[in-house]
C-alpha positions as CSV (number, residue, x, y, z in Angstrom):
1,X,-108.4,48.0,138.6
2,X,-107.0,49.4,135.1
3,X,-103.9,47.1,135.3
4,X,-103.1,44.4,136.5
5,X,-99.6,44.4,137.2
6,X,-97.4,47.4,135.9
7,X,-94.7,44.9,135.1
8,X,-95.6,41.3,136.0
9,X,-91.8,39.4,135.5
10,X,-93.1,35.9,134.9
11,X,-89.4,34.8,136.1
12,X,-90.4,35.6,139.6
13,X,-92.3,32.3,139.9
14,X,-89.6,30.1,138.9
15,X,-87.8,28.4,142.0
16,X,-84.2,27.8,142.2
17,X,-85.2,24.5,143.5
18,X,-85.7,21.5,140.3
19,X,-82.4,21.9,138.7
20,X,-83.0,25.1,137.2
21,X,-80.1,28.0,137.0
22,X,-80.4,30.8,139.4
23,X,-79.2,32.9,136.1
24,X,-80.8,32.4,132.9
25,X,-81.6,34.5,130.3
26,X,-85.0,36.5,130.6
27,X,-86.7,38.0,126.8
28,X,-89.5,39.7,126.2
29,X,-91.7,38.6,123.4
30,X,-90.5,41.7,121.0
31,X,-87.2,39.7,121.6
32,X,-88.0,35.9,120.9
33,X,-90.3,37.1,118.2
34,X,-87.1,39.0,116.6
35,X,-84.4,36.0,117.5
36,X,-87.2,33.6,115.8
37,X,-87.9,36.0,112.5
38,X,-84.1,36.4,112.4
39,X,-82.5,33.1,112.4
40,X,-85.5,31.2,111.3
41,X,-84.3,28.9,108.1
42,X,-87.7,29.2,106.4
43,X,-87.7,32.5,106.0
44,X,-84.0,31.9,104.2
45,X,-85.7,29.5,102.1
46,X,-88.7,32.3,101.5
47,X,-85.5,35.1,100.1
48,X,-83.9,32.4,98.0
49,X,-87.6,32.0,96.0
50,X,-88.8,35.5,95.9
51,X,-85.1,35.8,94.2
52,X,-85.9,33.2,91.8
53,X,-88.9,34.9,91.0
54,X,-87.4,37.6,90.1
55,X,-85.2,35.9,87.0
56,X,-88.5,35.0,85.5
57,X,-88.9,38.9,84.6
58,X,-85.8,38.7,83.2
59,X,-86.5,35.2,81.1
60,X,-89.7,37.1,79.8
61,X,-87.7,39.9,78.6
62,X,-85.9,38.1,76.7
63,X,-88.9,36.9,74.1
64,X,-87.8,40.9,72.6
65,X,-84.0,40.0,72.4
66,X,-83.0,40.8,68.9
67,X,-81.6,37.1,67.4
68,X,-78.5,37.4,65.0
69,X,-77.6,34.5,62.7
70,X,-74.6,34.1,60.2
71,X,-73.6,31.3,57.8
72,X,-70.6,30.5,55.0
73,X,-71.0,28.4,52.3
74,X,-68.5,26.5,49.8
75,X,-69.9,24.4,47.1
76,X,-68.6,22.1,44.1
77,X,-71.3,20.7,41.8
78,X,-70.2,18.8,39.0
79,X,-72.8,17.3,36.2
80,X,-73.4,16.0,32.9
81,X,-74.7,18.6,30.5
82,X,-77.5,17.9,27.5
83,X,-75.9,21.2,25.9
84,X,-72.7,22.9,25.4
85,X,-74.6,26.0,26.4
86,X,-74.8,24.5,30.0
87,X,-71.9,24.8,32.5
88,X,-70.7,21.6,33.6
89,X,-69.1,22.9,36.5
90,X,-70.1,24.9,39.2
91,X,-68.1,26.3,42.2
92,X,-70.0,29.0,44.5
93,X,-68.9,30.3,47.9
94,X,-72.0,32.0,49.7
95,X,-71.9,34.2,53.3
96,X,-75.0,35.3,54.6
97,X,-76.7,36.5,57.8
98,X,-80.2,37.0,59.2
99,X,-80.9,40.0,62.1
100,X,-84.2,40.2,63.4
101,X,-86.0,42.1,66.3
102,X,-89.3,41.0,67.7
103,X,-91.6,44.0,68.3
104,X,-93.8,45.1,72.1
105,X,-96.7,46.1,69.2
106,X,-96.4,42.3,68.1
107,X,-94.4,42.7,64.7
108,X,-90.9,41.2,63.9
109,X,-88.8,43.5,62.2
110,X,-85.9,41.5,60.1
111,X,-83.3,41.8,57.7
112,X,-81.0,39.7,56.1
113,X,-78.0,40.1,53.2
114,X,-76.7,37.5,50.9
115,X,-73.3,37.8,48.8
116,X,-71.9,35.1,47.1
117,X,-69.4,34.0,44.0
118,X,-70.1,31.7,41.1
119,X,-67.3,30.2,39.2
120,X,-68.3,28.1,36.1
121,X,-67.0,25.6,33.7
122,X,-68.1,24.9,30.1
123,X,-67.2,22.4,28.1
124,X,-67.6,24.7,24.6
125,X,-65.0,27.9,24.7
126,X,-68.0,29.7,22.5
127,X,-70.1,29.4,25.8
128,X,-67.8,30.3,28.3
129,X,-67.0,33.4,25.9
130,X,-70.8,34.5,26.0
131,X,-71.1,34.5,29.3
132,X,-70.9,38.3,30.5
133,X,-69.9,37.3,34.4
134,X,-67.6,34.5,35.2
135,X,-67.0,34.4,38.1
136,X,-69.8,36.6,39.1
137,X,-70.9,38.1,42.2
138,X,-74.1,38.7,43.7
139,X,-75.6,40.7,46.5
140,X,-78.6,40.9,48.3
141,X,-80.2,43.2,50.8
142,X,-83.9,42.6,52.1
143,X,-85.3,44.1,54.9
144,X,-89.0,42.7,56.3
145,X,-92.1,43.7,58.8
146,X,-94.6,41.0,59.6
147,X,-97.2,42.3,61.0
148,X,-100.2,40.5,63.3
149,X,-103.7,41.3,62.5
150,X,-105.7,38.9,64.7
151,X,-103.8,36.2,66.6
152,X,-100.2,37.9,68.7
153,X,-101.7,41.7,67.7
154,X,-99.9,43.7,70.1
155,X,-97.7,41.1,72.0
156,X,-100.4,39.5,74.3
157,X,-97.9,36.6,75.1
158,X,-95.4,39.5,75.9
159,X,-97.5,41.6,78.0
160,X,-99.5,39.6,80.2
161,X,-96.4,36.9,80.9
162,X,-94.4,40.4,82.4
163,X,-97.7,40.5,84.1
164,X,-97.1,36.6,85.4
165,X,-93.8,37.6,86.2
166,X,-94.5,40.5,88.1
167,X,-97.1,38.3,90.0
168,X,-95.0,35.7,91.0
169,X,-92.7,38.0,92.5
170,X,-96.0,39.9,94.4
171,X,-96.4,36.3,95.1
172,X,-92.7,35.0,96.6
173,X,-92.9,38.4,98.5
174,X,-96.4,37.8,100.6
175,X,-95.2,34.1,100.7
176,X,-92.5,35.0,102.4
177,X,-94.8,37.2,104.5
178,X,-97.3,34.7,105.0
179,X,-93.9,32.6,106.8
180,X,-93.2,35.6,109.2
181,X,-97.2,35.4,109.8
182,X,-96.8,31.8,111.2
183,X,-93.5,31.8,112.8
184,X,-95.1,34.9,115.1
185,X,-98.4,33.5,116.0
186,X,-95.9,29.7,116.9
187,X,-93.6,32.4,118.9
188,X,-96.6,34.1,120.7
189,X,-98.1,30.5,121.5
190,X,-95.1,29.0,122.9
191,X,-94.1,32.5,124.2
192,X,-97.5,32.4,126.5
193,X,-97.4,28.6,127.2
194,X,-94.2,28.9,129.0
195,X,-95.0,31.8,130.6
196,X,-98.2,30.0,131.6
197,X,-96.1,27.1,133.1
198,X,-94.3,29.6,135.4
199,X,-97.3,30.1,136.7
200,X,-98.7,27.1,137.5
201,X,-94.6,26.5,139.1
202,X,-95.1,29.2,141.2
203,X,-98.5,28.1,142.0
204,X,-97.1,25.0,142.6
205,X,-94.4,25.7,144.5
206,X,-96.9,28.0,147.0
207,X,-98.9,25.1,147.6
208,X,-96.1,22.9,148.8
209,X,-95.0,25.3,151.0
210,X,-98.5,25.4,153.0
211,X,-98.4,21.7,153.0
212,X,-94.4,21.9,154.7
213,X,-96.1,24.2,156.9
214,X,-99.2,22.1,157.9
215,X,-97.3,18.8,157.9
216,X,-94.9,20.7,160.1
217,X,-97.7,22.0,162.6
218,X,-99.3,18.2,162.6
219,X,-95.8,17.0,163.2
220,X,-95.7,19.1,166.5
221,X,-99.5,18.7,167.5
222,X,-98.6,14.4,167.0
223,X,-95.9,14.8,169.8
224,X,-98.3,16.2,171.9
225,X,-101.0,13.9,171.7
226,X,-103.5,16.4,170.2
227,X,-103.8,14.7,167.2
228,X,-104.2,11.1,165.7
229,X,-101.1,9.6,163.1
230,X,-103.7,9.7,160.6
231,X,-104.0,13.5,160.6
232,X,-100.1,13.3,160.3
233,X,-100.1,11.2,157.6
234,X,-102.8,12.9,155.9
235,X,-100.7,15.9,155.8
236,X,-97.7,14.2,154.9
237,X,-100.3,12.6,151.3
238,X,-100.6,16.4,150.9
239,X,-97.2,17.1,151.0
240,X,-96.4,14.6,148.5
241,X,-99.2,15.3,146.4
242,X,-98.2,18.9,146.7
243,X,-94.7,18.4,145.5
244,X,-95.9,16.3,142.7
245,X,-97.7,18.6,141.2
246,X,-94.5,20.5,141.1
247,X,-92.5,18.4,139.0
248,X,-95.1,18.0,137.0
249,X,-95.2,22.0,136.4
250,X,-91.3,21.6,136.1
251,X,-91.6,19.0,133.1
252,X,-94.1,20.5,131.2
253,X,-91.9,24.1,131.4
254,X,-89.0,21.8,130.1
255,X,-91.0,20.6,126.9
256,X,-92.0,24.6,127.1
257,X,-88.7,25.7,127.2
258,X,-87.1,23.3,124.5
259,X,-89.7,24.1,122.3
260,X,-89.4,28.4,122.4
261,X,-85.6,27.6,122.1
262,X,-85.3,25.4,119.0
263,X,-87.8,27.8,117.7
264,X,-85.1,30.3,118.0
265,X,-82.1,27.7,116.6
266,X,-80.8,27.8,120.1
267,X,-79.6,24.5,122.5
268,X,-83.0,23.3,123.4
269,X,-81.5,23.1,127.1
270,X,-80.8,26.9,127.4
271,X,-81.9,28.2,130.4
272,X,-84.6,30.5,129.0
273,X,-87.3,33.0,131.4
274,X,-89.9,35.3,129.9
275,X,-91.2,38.2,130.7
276,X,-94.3,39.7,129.9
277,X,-96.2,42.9,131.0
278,X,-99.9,42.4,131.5
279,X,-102.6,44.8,131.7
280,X,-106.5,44.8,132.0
281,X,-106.8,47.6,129.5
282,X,-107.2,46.0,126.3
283,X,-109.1,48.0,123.7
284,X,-111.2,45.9,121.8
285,X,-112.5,47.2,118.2
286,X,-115.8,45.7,116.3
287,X,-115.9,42.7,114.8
288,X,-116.0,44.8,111.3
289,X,-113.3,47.5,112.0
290,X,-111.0,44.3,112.7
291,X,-111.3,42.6,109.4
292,X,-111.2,45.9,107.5
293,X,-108.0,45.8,108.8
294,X,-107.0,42.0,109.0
295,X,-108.3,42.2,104.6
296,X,-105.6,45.3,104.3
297,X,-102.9,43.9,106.1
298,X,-103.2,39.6,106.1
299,X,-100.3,37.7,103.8
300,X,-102.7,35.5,102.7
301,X,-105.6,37.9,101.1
302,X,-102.5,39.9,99.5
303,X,-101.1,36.4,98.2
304,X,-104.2,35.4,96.5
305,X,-104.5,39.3,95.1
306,X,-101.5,38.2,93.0
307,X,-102.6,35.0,92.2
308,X,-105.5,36.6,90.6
309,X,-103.9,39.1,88.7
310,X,-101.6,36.2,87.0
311,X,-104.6,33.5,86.5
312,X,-106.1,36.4,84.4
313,X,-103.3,37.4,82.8
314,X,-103.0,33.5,82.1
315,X,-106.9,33.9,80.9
316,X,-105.8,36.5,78.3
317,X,-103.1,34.6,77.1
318,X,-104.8,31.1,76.6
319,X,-108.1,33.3,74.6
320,X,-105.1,35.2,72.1
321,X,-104.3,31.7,71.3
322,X,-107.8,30.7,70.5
323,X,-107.8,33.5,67.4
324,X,-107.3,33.1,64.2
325,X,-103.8,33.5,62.5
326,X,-103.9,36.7,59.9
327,X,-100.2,38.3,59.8
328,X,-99.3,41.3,56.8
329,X,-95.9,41.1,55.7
330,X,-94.5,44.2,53.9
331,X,-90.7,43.2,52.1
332,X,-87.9,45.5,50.3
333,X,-84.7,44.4,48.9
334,X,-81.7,45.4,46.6
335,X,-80.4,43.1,44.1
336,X,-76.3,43.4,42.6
337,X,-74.5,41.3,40.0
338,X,-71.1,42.2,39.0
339,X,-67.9,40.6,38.0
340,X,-66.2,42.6,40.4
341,X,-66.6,41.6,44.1
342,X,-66.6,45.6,45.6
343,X,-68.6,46.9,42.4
344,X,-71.1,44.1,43.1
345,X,-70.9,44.8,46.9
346,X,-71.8,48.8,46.6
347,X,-74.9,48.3,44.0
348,X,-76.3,46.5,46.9
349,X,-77.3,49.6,48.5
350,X,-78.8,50.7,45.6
351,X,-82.1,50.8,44.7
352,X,-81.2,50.8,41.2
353,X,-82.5,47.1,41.0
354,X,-85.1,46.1,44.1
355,X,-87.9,44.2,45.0
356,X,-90.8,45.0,46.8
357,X,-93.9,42.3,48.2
358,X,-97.0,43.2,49.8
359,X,-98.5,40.0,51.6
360,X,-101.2,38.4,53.7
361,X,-100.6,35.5,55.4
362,X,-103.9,33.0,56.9
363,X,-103.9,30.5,59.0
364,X,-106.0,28.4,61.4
365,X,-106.5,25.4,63.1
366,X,-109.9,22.8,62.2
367,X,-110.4,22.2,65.9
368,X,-109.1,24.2,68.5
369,X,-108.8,21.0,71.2
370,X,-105.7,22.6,72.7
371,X,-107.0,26.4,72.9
372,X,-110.3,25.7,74.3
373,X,-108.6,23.5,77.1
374,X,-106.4,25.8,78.2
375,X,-108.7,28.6,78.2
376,X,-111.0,25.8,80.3
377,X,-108.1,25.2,82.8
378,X,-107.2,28.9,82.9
379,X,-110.2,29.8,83.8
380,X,-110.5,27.4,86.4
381,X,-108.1,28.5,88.3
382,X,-109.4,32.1,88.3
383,X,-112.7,30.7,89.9
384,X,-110.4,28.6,92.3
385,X,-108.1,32.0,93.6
386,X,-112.1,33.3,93.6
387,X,-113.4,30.5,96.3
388,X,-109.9,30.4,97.8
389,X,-109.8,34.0,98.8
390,X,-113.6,33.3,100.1
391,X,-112.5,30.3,102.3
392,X,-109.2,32.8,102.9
393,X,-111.6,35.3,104.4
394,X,-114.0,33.1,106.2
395,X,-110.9,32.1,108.2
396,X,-109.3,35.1,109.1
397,X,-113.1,36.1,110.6
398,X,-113.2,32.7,112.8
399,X,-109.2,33.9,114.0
400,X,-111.2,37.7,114.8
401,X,-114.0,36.3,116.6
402,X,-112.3,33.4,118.8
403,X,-110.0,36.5,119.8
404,X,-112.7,38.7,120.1
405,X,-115.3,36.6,122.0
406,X,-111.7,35.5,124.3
407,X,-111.2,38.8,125.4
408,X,-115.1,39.6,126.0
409,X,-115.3,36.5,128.2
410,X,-112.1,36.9,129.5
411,X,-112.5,40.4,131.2
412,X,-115.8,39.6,133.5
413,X,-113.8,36.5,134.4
414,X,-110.8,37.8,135.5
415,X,-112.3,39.9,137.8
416,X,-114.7,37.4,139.0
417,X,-111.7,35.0,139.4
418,X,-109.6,37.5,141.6
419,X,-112.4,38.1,144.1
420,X,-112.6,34.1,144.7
421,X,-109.0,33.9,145.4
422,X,-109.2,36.7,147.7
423,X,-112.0,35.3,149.3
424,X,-110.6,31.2,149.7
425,X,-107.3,33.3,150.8
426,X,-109.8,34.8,153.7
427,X,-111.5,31.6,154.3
428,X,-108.3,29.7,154.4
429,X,-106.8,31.9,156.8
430,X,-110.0,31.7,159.4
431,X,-110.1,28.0,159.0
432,X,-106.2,28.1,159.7
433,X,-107.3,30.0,162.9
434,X,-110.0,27.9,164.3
435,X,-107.7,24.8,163.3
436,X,-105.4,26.4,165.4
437,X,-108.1,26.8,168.3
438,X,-109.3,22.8,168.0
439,X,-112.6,24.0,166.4
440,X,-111.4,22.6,163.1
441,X,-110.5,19.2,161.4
442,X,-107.3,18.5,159.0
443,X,-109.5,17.2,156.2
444,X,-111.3,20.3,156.3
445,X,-108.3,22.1,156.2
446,X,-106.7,20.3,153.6
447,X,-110.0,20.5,151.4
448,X,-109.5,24.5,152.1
449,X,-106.0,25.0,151.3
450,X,-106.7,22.9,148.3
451,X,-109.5,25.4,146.6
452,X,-107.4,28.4,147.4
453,X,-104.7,27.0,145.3
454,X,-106.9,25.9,141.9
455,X,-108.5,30.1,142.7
456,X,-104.9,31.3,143.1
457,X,-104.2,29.6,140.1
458,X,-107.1,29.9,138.2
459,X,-106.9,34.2,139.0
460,X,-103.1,33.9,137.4
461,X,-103.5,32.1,134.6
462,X,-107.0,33.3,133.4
463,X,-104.4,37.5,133.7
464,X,-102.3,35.2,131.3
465,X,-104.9,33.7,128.8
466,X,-106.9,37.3,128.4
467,X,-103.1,38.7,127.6
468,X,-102.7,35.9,125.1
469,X,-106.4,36.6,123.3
470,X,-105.3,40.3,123.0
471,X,-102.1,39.0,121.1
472,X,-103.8,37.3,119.4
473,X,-106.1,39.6,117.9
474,X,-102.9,42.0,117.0
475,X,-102.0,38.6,115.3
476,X,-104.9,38.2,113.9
477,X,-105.5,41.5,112.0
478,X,-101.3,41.4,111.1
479,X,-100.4,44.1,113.1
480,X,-98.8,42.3,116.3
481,X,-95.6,43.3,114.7
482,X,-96.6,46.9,114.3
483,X,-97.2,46.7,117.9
484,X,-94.3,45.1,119.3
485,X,-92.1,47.7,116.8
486,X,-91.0,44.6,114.3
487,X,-91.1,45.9,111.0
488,X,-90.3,44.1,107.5
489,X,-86.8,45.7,107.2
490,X,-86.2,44.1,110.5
491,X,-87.5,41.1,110.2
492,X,-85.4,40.4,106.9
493,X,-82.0,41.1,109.2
């Protein structure tokens, strides 16, 4: 028997009877799973960080925004003089500005102007005559390019914190998958437990019908004299037992029902029914082709992935830091005095007078406490992502081979389950007959129609459970959305 029902509507097991809606809604698990993915406020929360991961590539950026500075200057200095050769009196008013423009290679390329007016006072008329500008004006044009040797040579700090960035975003995005991952396997389990407590209602329900039935018949045997009140009352224990059990089933479908519906941000009193098509032919791949697969596809293995490209990106950084300090600096610069502001102005891009500097620059720390420690704690948490992504792995192979071994077990017990309800239905049903005929007792019959109910039961719910392991296993090598046609773009919605 290739399949067990071609489409098995759990909702067909749920009385009327108990308080429940003759019209509720009925979803299949590609909807719930879709209504949960969709309205979920985790997975709100999970957009909102990937977002704010992104701004980080942004911030990083920014270390090669080109910083612009300006400043003006007015100044009065007054002083005694030792000479009359001196000026006693000095007024100067200065404007200058600064441009520079950090470098990907790990140079800053800079320039910066300075043109100002002096004013002075002298207290001999002979010195204020010898004096060639007064007030004079200067100019000043340098342009710069430092240059690291050792220690920031070709923008590590730059480079691997895009690479941080980047990874954090990788991160926030397989985060956000790793949400969807849960949410499903919650949506499957509470999918398949109510489902499941259909079952066992509809179960329950049979088996309080028989006892009607029987108390029924010993009601009618009683008034005839065939039987003793204690076989009445015997069947009137199982009757009550029988209808128990029901309400039981009927609370537990309640706590069932809430659940799957605040799952889905709905009332947790909407009337709610599943429905679920089960089949016997479940393919079932090795234990290796499955976590191929589950290592390809899982959230979490694609999580740590990015956590170990930014922990050694982290690594690089912390060992550039560790190196020592040798920068080059190359400078060029015009140089203007004039007594005429525009005159002094235009020689300042000149070369007619200039300076030029060729320099090395070294520097180092005694101890490096703070270097080695982060290079330490950086790569301490590579070896962690390392073991994590072990424990990771070990994890996903116990999901695999519980689902796995499930649906091995599951298959020979099915069938073997079936073929006891069918035979306690055929033993039930001659034991009915010779009860019938006198050859029988109630306690025998009551012991009977009590084992065909736990086989009837047992036959349902073990269809259910070898369903579930097969979900499971989709679930379990991230492709039970694949299957049930929920991709990302949809699951975003």
């Amino acid at each position: 028997m290739k399949k067990l029902f071609t489409a098995l509507v759990i909702t067909a097991f749920i009385p009327l009877a108990g308080g429940y809606p003759a019209f509720a809604e009925t979803m299949s698990l590609k909807q719930i799973v879709e209504t949960v993915l969709a309205n979920h406020p985790n997975l709100q929360v999970s957009r909102i960080d990937t977002a704010i991961a992104r701004t980080d590539n942004q911030r990083i950026q920014g270390m090669l925004d080109t910083s612009v500075s300006a400043s003006l200057k007015a100044s009065e200095e007054t002083i005694p003089v030792s000479s009359d050769f001196q000026a006693s009196e000095t007024r100067m008013g200065q404007l200058s500005g600064t441009i520079a423009k950090p470098l990907e290679n790990g140079g800053t390329l800079s320039a910066n102007f300075a043109y100002n007016r002096t004013s002075q006072a002298f207290n001999s008329p002979l010195a204020a005559q010898l004096s060639r500008f007064n007030p004079a004006y200067r100019n000043q044009l340098n342009l710069s390019y430092r240059h690291p040797l050792l220690k920031g040579a070709d923008r590590p700090d730059f480079h691997n914190a895009l690479l941080i960035a980047e990874a954090g975003i990788k991160s926030a995005e397989w985060q956000r998958q790793l949400v969807v991952q849960q949410l499903t396997l919650q949506a499957i389990n509470t999918y398949y437990q109510l489902a499941s407590d259909d079952i066992n209602i509809g179960i329950a329900e049979q088996a309080a019908k028989r006892a009607e039935k029987l108390l029924a018949y010993q009601r009618t045997r009683e008034r005839f004299g065939l039987i003793e009140k204690a076989d009445r009352l015997q069947a009137e224990a199982l009757l009550s037992a029988r209808n128990t059990d029901l309400q039981r089933a009927l609370s537990r479908r309640l706590s069932s029902q809430s659940s799957l519906n605040r799952l889905m941000l709905k009332r947790a009193d909407t009337a709610l029914t599943v429905r679920e098509q089960l089949t016997d032919d479940i393919s079932l791949p090795s234990m290796q082709q499955a976590l191929v697969l589950a290592e390809s596809k899982r959230p979490e293995l694609q999580l740590l992935t990015a956590q170990m490209e930014a922990a050694e990106a982290q690594l690089a950084i912390s060992r550039d830091t560790d190196n020592l300090q040798l920068d080059v600096i190359a400078e060029l610069g015009t140089r203007s005095l004039d007594s005429n502001a525009a005159t002094a102005a235009a020689r300042g891009f000149t070369p007619q007078d200039h300076y030029a500097a060729l320099s090395f620059e070294l520097s180092d720390l005694l101890v490096r406490n703070s270097a080695h420690a982060a290079i330490q704690k950086a790569e301490l948490q590579r070896q962690r992502v390392q073991a994590e992504r072990v424990r990771t792995v070990e994890e996903i192979k116990d999901d695999i081979s519980a689902a796995i071994t499930a649906i091995q077990a599951g298959k020979p017990t099915l069938i073997l389950a079936r073929k006891q309800a069918i035979a306690e239905k055929h033993k039930f049903n001659a034991e009915m007959r010779r009860y019938r005929e006198g050859r029988s007792d109630t306690a025998t019959l009551v012991q009977f129609e009590g084992e065909l109910r736990n086989a009837e039961l047992n036959a349902d719910l073990q269809a259910l459970t070898l369903q579930l392991a097969a979900r499971q296993l989709s679930w379990a090598q991230a492709t039970l959305l694949d299957e049930l046609g929920l991709n990302d773009s949809k699951a975003e919605q």
